[in-house]
N, C-alpha and C positions, 0 to 999 in steps of 0.2 A: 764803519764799525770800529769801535777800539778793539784793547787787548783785552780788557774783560769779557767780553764779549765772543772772544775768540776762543779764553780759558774754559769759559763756560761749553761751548760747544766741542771742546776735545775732551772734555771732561765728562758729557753724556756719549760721546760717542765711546768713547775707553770704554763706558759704563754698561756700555749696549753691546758691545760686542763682548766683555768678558760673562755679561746673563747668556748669551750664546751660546759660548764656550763651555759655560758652566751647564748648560741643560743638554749638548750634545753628549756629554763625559757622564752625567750625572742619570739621563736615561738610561740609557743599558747598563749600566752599573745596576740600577734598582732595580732590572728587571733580571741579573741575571744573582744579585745576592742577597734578597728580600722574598722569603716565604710567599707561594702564592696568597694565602689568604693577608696578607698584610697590608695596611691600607695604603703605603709606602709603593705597590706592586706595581709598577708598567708591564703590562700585558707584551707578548711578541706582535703580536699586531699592532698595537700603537708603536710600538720602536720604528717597525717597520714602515709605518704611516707618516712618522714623525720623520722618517729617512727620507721617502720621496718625498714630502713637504721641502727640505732644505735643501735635495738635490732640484727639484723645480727651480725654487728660489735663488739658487746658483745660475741655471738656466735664464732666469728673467735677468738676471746681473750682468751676464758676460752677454747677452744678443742687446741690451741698456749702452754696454760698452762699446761693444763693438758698430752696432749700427748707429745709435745716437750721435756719440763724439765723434766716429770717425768717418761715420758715414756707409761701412760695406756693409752690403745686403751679404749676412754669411748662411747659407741654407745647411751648412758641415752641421750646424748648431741642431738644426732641426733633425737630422739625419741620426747624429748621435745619440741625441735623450731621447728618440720615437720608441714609444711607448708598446 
C-alpha cells in the first residue's frame, strides 16, 4: 500500500470516531435541553438504549483484544458486563 492510501484510512478513521464522539455528547444533551414535543427529543429510554449498545460494543472490543491478539481466554470480561 502507499501513503495515500494510508492517509486515506486515518482520515475515515479520525472521521469515524469523531461521529462517535459527537453522537455520545450530542444525545443526552438533546434529551435533557430539548422540549419533549420537539422533534430534536431523544427519549430516556433511547439514551439509555443507546448506553448499553456502546457499552456492549466496548465489551466486543476489549474480549477482540484480549482473546484474538493475545490469545487469553478472559471470563473477568464476562463476569463484569453480566447482564
Amino acid at each position: 500500500m502507499n501513503l495515500l492510501n494510508f492517509a486515506r484510512q486515518d482520515t475515515l478513521r479520525a472521521a469515524v470516531l469523531a461521529s462517535l464522539a459527537l453522537i455520545t455528547l450530542l444525545v443526552p444533551a438533546l434529551n435533557m435541553l430539548t422540549a419533549v414535543d420537539s422533534p430534536l427529543h431523544f427519549s430516556t429510554y433511547t439514551v439509555s438504549l443507546l448506553g448499553k449498545y456502546f457499552t456492549f460494543a466496548l465489551l466486543g472490543l476489549s474480549l477482540d483484544l484480549v482473546w484474538g491478539y493475545c490469545g487469553i481466554l478472559a471470563l473477568g470480561h464476562g463476569a463484569f458486563f453480566r447482564v
